[in-house]
Backbone as CSV, one residue per row, in Angstrom:
resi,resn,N_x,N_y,N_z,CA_x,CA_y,CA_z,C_x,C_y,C_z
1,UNK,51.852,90.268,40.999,53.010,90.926,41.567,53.504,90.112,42.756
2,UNK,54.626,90.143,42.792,55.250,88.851,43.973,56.101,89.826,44.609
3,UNK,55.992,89.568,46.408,56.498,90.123,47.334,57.621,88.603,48.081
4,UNK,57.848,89.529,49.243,58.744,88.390,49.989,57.764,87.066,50.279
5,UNK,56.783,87.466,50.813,55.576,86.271,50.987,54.364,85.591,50.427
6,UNK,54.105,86.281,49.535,52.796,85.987,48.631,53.061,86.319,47.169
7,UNK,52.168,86.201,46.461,51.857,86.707,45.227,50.206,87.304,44.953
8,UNK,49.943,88.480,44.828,49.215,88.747,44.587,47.594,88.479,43.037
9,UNK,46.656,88.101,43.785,45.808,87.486,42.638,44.649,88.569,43.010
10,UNK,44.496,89.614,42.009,43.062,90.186,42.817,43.290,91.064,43.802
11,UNK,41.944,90.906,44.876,42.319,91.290,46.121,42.903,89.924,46.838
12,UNK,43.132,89.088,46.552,43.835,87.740,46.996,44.876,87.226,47.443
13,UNK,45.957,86.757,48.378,47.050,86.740,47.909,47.427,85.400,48.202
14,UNK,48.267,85.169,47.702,48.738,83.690,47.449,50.079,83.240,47.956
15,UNK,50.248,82.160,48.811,51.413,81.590,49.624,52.604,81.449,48.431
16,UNK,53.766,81.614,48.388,54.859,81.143,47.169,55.088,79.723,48.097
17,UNK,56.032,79.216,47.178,56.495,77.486,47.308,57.584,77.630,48.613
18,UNK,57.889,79.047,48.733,58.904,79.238,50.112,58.015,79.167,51.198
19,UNK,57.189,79.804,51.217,56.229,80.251,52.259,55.553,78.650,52.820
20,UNK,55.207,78.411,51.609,54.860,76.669,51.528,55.332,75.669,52.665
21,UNK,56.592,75.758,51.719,57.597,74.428,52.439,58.132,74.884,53.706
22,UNK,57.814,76.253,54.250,58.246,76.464,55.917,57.372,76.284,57.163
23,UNK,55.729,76.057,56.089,55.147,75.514,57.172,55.112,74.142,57.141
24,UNK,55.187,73.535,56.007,55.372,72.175,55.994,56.458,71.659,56.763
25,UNK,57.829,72.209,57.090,59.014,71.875,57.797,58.453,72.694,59.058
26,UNK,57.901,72.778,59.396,57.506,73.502,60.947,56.769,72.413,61.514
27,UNK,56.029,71.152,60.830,55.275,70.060,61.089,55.902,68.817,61.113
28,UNK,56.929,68.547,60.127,57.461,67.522,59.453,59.076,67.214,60.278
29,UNK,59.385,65.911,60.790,60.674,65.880,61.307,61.757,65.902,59.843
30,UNK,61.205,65.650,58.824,62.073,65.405,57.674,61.287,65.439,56.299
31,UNK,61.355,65.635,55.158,60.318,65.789,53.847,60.983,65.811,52.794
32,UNK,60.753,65.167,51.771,60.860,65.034,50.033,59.582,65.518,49.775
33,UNK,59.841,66.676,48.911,59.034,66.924,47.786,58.460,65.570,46.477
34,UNK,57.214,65.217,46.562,56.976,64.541,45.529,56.331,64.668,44.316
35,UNK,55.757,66.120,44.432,55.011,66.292,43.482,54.601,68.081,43.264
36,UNK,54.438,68.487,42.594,54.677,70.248,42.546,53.759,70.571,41.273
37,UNK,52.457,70.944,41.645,51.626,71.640,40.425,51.863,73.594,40.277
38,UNK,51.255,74.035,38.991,51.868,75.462,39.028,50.951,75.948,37.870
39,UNK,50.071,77.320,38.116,49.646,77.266,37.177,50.301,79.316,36.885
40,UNK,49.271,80.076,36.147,49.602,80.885,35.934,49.565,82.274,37.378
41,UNK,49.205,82.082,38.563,49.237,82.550,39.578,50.001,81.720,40.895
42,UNK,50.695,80.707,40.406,51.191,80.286,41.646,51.382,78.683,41.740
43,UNK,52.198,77.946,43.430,51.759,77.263,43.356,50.324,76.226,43.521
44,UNK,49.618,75.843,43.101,48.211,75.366,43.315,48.213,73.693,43.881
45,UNK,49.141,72.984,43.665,49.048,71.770,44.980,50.459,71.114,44.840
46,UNK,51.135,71.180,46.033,52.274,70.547,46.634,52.182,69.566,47.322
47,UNK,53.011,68.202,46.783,53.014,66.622,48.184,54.226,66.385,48.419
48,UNK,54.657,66.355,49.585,55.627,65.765,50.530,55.863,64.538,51.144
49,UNK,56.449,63.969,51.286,56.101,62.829,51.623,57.253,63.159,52.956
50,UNK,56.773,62.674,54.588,57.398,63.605,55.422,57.348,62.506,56.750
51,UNK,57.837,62.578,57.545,57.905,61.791,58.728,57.535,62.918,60.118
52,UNK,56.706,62.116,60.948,56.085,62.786,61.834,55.877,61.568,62.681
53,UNK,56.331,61.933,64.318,56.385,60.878,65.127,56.924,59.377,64.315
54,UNK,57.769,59.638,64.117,57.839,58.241,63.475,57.191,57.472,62.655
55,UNK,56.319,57.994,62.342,55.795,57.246,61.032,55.702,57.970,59.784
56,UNK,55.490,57.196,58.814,55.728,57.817,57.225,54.394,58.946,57.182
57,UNK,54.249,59.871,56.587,53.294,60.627,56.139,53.120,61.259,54.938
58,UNK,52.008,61.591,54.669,52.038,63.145,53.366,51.283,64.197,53.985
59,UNK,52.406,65.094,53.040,51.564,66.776,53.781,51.268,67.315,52.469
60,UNK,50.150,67.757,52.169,49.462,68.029,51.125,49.046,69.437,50.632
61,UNK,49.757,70.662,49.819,49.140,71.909,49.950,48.129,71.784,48.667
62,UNK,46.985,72.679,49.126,46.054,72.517,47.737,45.548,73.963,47.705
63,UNK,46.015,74.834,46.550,44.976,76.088,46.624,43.823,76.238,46.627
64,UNK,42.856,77.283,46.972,41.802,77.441,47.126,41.669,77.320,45.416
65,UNK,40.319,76.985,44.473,40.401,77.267,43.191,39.467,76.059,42.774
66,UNK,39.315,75.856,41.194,38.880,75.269,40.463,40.043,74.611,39.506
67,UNK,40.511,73.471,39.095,41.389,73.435,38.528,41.228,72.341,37.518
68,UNK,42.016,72.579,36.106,41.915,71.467,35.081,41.473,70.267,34.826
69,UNK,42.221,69.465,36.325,41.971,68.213,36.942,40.543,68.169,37.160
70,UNK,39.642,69.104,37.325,37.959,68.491,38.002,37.739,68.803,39.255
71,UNK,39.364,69.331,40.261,39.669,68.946,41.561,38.900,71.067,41.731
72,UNK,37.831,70.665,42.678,37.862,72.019,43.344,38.139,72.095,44.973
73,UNK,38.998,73.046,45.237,39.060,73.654,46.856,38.682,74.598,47.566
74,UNK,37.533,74.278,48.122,37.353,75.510,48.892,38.006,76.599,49.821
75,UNK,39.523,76.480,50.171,40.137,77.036,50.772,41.715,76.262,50.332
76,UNK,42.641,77.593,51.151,43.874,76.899,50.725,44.465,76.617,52.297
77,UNK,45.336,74.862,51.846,45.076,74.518,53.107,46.297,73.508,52.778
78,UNK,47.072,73.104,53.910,47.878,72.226,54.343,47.753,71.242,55.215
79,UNK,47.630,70.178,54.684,46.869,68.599,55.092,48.024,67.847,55.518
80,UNK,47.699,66.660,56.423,49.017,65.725,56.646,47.811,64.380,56.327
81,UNK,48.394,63.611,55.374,47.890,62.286,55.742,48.624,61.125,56.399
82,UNK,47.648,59.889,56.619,48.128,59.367,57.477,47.981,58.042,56.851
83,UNK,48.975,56.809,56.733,48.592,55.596,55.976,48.874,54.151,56.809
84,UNK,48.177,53.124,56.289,47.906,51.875,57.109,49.011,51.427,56.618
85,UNK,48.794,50.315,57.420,50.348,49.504,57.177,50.703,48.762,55.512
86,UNK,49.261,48.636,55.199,49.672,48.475,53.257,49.893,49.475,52.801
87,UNK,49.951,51.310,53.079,50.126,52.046,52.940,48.937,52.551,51.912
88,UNK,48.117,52.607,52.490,46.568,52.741,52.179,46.375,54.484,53.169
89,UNK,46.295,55.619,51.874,45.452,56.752,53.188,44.307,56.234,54.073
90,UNK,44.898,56.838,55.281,43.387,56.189,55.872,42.650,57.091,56.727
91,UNK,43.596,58.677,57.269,43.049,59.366,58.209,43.649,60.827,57.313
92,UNK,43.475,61.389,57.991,43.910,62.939,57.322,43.612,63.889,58.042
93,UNK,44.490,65.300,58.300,43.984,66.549,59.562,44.867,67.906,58.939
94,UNK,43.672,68.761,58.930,44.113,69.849,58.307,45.440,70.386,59.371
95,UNK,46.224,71.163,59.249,47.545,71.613,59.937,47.569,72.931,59.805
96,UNK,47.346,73.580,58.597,47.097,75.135,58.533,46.068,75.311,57.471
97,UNK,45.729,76.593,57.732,44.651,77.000,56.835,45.097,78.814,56.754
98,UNK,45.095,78.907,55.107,45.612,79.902,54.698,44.526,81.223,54.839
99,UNK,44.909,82.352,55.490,43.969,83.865,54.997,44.281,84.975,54.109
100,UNK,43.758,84.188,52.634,44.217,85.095,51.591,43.827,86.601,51.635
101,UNK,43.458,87.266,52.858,43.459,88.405,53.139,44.506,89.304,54.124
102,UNK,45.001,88.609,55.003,46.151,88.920,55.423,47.165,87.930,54.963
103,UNK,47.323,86.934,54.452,48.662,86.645,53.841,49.129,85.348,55.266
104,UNK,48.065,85.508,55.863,49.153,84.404,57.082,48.486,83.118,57.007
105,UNK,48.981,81.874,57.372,48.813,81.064,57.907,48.436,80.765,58.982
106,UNK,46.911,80.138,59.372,46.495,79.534,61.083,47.097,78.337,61.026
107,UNK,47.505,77.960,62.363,48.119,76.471,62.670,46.457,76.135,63.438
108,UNK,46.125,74.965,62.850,44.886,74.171,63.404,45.408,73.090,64.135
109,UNK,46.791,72.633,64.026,46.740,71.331,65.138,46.964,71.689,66.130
């Protein structure tokens, strides 16, 4: 069941792609969407490719879950990475971390 902010999984609830991309633009001076996974409860991992202080970045959402790919997450969480000048990831820092019990987002930076 989908509200203004979540979608409900369970007792669970789950960020929508709006909810998403407003914390990602709350971090980001500017962002392209590059990539958008989706399964039958939602979205499950979003990449941006985004500028912050002036340099290039990615901001990364990944649901909490087990997924097709092999890829498991222990939490659902919004990442920024950070790349070398060959454009090699090289650092990475969580930015929010989701509480699928109240529905909100913590800002960790």
């Amino acid at each position: 069941m989908e509200s203004n902010n979540y979608i409900e999984r369970g007792n669970e609830r789950i960020p929508t792609r709006e909810e998403i991309l407003d914390v990602i633009g709350r971090h980001a001076e500017r962002y392209e969407i590059r990539q958008e996974l989706y399964d039958e409860n939602g979205p499950c991992l979003i990449e941006a490719e985004g500028e912050k202080a002036g340099e290039t970045v990615e901001y990364q959402y990944i649901r909490k879950g087990e997924f097709p790919s092999g890829y498991v997450s222990s939490g659902t969480t919004i990442n920024v990475l950070y790349f070398d000048k060959e454009g090699i990831s090289c650092t990475s820092d969580t930015i929010a971390i989701y509480n699928h019990q109240t529905g909100e987002w913590q800002n960790v930076e």
